[in-house]
mmCIF file as gemmi writes it, N, C-alpha and C atoms, coordinates in Angstrom:
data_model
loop_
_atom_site.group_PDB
_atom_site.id
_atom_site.type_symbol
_atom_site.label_atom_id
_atom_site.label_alt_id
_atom_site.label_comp_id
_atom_site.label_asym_id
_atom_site.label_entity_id
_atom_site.label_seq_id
_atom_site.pdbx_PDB_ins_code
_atom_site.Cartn_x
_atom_site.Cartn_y
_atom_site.Cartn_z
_atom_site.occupancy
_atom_site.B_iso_or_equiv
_atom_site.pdbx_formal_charge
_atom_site.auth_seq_id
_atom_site.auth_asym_id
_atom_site.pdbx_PDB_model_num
ATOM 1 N N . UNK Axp A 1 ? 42.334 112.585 274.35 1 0 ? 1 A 1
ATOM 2 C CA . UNK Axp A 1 ? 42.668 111.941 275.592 1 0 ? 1 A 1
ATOM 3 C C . UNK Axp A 1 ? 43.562 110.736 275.316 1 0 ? 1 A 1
ATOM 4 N N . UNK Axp A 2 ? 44.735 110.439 275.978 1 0 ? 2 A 1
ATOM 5 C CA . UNK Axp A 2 ? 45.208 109.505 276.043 1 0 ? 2 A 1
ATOM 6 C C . UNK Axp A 2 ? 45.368 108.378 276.838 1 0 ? 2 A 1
ATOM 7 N N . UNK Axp A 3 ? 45.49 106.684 276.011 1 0 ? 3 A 1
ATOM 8 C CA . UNK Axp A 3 ? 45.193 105.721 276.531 1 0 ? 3 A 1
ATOM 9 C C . UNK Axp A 3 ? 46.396 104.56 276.96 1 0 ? 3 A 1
ATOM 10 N N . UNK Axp A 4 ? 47.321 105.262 276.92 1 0 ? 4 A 1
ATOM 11 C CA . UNK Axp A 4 ? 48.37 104.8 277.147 1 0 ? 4 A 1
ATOM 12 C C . UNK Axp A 4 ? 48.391 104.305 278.756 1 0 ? 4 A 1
ATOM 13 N N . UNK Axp A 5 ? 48.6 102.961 278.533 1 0 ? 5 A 1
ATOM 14 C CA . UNK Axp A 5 ? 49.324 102.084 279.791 1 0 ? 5 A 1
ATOM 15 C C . UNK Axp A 5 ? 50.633 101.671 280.139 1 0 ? 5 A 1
ATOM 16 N N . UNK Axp A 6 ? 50.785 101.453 281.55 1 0 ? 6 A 1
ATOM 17 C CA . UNK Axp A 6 ? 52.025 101.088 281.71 1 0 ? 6 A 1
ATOM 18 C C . UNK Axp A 6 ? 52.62 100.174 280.983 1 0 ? 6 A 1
ATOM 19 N N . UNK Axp A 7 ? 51.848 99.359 280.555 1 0 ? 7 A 1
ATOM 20 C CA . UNK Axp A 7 ? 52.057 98.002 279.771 1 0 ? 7 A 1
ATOM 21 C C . UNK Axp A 7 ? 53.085 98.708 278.428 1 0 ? 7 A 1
ATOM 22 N N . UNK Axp A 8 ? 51.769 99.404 277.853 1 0 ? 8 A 1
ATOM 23 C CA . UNK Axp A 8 ? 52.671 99.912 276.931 1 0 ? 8 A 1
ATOM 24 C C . UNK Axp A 8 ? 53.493 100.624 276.517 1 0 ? 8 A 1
ATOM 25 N N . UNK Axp A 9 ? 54.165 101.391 277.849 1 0 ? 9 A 1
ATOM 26 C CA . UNK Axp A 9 ? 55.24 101.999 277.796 1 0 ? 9 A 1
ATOM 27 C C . UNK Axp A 9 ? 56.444 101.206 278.299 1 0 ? 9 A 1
ATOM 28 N N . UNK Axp A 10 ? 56.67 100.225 278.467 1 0 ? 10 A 1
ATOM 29 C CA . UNK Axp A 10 ? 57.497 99.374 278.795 1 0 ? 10 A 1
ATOM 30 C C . UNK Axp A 10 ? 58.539 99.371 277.49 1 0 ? 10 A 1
ATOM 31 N N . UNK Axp A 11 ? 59.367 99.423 277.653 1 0 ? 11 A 1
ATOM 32 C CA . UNK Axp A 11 ? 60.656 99.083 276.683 1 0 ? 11 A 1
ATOM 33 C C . UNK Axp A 11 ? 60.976 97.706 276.817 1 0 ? 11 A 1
ATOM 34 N N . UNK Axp A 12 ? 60.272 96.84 276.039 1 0 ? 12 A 1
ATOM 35 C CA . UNK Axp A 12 ? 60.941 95.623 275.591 1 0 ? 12 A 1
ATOM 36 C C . UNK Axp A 12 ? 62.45 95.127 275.325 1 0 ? 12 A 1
ATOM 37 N N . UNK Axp A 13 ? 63.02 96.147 274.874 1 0 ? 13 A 1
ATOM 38 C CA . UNK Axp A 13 ? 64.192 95.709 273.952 1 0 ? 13 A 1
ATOM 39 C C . UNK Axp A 13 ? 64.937 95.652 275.312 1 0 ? 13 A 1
ATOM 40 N N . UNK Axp A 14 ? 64.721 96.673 276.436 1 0 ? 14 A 1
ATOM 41 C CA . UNK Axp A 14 ? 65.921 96.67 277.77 1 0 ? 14 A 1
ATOM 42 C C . UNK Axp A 14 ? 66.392 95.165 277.953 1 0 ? 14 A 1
ATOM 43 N N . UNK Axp A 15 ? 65.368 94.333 278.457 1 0 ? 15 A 1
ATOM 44 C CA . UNK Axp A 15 ? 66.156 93.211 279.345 1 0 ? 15 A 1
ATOM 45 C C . UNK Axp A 15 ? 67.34 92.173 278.456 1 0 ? 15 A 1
ATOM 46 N N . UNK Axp A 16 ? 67.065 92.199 276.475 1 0 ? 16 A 1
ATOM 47 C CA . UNK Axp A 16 ? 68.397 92.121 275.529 1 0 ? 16 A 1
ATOM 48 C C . UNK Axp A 16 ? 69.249 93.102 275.501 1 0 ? 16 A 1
ATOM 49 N N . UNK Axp A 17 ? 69.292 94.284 275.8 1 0 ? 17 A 1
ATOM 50 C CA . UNK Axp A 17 ? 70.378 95.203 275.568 1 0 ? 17 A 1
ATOM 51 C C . UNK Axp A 17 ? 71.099 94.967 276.97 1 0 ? 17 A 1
ATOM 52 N N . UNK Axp A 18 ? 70.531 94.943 278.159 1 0 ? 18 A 1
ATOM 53 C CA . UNK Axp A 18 ? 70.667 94.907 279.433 1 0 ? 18 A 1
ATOM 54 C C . UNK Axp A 18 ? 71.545 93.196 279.555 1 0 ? 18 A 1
ATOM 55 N N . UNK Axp A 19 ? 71.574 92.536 278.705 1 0 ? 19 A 1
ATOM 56 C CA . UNK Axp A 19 ? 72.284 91.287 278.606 1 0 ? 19 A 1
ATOM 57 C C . UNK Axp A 19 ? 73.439 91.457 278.126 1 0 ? 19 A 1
ATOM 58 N N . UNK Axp A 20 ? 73.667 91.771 276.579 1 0 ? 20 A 1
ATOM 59 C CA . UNK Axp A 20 ? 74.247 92.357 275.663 1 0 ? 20 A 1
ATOM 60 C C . UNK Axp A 20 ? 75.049 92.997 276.434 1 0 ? 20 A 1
ATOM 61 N N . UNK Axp A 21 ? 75.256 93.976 277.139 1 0 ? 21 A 1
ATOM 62 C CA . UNK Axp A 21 ? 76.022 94.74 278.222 1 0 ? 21 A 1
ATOM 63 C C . UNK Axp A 21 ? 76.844 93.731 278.821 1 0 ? 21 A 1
ATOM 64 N N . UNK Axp A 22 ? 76.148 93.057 279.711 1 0 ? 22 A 1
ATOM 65 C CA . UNK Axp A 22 ? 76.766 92.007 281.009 1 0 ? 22 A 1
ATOM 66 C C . UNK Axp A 22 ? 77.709 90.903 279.682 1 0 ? 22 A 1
ATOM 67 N N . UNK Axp A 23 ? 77.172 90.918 278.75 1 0 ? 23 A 1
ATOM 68 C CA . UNK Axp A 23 ? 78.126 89.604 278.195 1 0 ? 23 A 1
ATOM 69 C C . UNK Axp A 23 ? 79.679 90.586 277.353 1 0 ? 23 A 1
ATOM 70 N N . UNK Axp A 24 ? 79.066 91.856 276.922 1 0 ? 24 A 1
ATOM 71 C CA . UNK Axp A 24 ? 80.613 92.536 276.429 1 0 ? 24 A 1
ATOM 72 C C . UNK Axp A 24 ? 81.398 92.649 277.576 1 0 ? 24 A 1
ATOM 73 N N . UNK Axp A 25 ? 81.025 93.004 278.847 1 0 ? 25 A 1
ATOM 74 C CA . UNK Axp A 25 ? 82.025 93.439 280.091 1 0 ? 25 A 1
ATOM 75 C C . UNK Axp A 25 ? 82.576 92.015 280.659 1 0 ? 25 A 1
ATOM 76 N N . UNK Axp A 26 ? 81.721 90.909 280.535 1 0 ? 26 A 1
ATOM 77 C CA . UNK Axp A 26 ? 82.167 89.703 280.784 1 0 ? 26 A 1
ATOM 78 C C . UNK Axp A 26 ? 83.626 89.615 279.866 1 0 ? 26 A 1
ATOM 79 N N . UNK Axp A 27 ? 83.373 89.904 278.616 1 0 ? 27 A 1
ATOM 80 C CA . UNK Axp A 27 ? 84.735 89.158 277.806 1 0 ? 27 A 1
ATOM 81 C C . UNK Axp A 27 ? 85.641 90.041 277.717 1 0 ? 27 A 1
ATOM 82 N N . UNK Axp A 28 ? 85.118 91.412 278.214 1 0 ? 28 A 1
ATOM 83 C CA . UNK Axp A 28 ? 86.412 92.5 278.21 1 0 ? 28 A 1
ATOM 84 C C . UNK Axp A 28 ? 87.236 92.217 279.732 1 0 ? 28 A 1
ATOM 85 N N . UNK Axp A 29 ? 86.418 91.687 280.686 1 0 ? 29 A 1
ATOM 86 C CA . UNK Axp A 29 ? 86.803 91.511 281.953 1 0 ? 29 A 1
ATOM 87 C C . UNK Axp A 29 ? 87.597 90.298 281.876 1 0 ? 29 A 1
ATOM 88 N N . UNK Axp A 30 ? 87.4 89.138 280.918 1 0 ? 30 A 1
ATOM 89 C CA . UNK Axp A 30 ? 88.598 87.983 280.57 1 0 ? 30 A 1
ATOM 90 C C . UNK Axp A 30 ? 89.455 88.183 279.954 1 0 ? 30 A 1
ATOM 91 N N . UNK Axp A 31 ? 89.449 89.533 278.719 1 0 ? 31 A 1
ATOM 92 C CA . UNK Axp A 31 ? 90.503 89.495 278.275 1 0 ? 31 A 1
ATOM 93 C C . UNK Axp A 31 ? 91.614 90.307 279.325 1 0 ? 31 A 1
ATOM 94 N N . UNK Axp A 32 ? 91.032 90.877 279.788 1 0 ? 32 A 1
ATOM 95 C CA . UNK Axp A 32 ? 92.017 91.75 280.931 1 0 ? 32 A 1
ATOM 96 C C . UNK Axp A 32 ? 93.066 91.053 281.823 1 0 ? 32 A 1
ATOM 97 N N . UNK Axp A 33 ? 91.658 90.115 282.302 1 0 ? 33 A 1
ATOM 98 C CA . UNK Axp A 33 ? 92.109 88.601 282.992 1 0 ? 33 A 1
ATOM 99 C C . UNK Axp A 33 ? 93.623 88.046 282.534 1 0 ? 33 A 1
ATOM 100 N N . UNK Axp A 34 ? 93.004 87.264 281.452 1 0 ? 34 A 1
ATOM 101 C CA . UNK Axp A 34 ? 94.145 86.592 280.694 1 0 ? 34 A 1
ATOM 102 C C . UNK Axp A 34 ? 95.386 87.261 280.191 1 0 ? 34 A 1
ATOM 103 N N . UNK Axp A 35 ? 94.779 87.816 279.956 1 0 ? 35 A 1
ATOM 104 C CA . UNK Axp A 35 ? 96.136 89.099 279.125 1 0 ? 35 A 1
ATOM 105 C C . UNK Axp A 35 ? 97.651 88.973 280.18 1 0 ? 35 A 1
ATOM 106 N N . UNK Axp A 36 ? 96.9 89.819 281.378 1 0 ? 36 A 1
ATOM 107 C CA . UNK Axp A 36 ? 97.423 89.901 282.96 1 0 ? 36 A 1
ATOM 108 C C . UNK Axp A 36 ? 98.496 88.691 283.347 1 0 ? 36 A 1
ATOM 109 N N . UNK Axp A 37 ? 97.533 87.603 282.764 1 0 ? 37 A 1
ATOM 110 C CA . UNK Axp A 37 ? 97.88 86.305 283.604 1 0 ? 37 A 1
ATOM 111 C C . UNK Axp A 37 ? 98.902 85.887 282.623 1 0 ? 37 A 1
ATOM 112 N N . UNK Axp A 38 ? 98.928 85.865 281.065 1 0 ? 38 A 1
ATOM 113 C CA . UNK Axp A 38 ? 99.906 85.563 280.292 1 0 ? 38 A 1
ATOM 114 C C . UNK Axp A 38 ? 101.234 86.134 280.276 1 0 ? 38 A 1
ATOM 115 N N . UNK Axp A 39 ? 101.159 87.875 281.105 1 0 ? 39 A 1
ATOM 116 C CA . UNK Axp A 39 ? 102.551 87.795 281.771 1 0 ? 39 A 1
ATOM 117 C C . UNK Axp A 39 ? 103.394 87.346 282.971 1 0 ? 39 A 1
ATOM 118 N N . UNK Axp A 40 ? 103.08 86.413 283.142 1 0 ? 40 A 1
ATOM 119 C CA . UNK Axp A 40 ? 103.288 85.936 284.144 1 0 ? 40 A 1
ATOM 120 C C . UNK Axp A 40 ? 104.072 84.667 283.975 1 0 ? 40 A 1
ATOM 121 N N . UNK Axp A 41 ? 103.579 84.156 282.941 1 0 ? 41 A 1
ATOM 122 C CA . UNK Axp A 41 ? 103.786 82.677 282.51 1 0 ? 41 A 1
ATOM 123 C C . UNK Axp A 41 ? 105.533 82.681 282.189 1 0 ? 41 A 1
ATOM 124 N N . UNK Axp A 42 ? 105.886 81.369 282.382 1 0 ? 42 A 1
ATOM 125 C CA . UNK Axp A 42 ? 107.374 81.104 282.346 1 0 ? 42 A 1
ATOM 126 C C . UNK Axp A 42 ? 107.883 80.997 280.579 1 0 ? 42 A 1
ATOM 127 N N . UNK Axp A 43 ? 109.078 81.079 280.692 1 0 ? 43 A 1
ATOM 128 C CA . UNK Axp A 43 ? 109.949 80.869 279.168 1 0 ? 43 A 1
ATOM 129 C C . UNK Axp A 43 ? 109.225 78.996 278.766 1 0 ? 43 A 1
ATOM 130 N N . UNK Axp A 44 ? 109.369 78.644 279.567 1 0 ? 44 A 1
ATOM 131 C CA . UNK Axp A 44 ? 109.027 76.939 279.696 1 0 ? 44 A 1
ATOM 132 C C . UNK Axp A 44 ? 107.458 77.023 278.927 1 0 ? 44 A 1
ATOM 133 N N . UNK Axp A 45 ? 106.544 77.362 279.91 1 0 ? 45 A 1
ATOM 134 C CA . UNK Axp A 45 ? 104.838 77.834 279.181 1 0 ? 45 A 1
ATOM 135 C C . UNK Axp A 45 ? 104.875 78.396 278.193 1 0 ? 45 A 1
ATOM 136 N N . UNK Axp A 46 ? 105.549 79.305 277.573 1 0 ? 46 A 1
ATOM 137 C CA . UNK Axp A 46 ? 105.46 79.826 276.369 1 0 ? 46 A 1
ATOM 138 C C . UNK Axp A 46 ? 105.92 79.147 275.449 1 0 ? 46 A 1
ATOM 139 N N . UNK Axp A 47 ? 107.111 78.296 275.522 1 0 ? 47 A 1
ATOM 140 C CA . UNK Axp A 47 ? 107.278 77.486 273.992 1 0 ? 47 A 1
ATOM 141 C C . UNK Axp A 47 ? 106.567 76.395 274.227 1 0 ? 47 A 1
ATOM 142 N N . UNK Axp A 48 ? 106.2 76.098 275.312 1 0 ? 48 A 1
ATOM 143 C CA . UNK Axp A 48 ? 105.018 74.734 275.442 1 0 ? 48 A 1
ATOM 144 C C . UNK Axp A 48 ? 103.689 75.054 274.294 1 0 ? 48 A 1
ATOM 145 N N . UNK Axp A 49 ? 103.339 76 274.075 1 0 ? 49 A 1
ATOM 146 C CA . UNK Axp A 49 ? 101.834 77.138 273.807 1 0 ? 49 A 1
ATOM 147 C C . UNK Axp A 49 ? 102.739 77.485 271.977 1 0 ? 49 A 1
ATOM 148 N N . UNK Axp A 50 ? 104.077 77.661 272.128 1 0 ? 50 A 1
ATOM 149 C CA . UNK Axp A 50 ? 104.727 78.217 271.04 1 0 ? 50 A 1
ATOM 150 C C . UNK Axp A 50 ? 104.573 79.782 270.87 1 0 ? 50 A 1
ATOM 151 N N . UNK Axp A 51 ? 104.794 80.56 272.142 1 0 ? 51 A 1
ATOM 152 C CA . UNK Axp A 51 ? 104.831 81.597 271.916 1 0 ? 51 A 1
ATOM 153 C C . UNK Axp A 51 ? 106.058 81.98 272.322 1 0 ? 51 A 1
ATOM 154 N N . UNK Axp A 52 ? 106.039 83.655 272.263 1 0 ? 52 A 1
ATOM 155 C CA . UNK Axp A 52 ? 107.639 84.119 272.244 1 0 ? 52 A 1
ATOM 156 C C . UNK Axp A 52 ? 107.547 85.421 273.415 1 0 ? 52 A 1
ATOM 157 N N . UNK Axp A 53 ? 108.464 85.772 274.083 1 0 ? 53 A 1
ATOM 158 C CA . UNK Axp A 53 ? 108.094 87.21 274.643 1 0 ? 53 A 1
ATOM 159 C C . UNK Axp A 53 ? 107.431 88.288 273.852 1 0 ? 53 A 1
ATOM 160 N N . UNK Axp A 54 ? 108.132 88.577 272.915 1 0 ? 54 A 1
ATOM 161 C CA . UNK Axp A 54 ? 107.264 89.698 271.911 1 0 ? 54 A 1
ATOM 162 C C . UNK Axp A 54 ? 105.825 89.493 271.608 1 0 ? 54 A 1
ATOM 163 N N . UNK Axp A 55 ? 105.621 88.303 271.678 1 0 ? 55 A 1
ATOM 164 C CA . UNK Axp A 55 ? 104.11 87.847 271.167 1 0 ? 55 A 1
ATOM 165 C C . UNK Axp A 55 ? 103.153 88.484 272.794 1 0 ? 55 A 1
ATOM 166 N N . UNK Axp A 56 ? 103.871 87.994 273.857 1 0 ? 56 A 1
ATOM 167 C CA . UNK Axp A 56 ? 103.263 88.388 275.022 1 0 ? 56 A 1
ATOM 168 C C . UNK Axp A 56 ? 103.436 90.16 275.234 1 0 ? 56 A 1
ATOM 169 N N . UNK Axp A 57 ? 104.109 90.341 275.109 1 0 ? 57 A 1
ATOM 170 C CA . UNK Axp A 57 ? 104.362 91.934 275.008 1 0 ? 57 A 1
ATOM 171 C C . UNK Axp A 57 ? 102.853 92.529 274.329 1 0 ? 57 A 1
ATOM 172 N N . UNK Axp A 58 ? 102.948 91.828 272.729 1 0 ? 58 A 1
ATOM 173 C CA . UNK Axp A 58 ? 101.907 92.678 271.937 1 0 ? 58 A 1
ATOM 174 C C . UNK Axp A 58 ? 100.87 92.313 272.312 1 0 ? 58 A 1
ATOM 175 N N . UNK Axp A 59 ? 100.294 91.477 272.993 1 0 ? 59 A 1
ATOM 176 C CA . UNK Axp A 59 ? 99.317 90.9 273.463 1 0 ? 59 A 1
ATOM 177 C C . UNK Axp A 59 ? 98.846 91.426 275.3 1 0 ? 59 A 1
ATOM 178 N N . UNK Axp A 60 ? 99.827 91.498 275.543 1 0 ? 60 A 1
ATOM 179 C CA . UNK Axp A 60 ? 99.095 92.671 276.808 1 0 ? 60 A 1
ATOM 180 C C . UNK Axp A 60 ? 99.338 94.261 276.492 1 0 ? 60 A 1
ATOM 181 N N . UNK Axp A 61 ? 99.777 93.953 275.909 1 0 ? 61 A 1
ATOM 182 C CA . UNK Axp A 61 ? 99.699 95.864 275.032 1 0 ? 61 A 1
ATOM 183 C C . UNK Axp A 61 ? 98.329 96.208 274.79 1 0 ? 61 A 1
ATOM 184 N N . UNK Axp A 62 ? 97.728 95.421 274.062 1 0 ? 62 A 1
ATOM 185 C CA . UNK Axp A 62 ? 96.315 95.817 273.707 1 0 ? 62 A 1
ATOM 186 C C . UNK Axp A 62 ? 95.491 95.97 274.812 1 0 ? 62 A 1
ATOM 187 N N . UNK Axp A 63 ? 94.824 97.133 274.532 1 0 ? 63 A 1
ATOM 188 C CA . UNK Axp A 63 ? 93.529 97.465 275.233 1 0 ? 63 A 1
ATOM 189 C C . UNK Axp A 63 ? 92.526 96.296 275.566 1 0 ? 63 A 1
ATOM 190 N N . UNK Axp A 64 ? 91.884 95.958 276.387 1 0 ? 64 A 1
ATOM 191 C CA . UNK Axp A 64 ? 90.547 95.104 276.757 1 0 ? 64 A 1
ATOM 192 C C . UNK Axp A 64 ? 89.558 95.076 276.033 1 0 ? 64 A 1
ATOM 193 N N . UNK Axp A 65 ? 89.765 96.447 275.104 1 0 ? 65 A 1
ATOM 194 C CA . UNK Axp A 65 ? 88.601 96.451 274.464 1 0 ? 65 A 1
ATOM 195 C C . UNK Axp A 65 ? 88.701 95.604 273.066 1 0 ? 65 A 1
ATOM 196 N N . UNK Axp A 66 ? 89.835 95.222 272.761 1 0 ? 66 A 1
ATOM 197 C CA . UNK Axp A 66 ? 90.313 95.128 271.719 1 0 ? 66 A 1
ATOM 198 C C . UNK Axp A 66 ? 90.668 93.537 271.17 1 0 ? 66 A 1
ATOM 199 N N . UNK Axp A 67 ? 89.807 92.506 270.54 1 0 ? 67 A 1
ATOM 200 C CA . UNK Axp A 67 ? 90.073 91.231 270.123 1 0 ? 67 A 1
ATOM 201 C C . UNK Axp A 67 ? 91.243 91.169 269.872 1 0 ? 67 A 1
């Protein structure tokens, strides 16, 4: 016979993995953000920052998923 309770069928680990989730889509959802927003920026903003068009090019090229 078994004595198994709800208690102990509970998966602990969910409500960290269930975080873990919300914080990768958070920073994939900023890099998307930013990425977006860095083409946008003027010749002026970019050598202010010291960047170049090509740098912005390769940089919204990349996937969201991708540091």
């Amino acid at each position: 016979m078994s004595t198994l309770t709800q208690n102990s069928m509970t998966n602990h680990h969910a409500p960290g993995l269930i975080h873990q989730i919300g914080e990768t889509l958070h920073v994939w959802h900023e890099r998307y953000r930013t990425r977006r927003e860095l083409t946008n920026w003027s010749a002026r903003d970019l050598q202010d920052v010291g960047l170049s068009w090509s740098d912005v090019a390769y940089e919204a090229d990349k996937p969201f998923w991708r540091a």
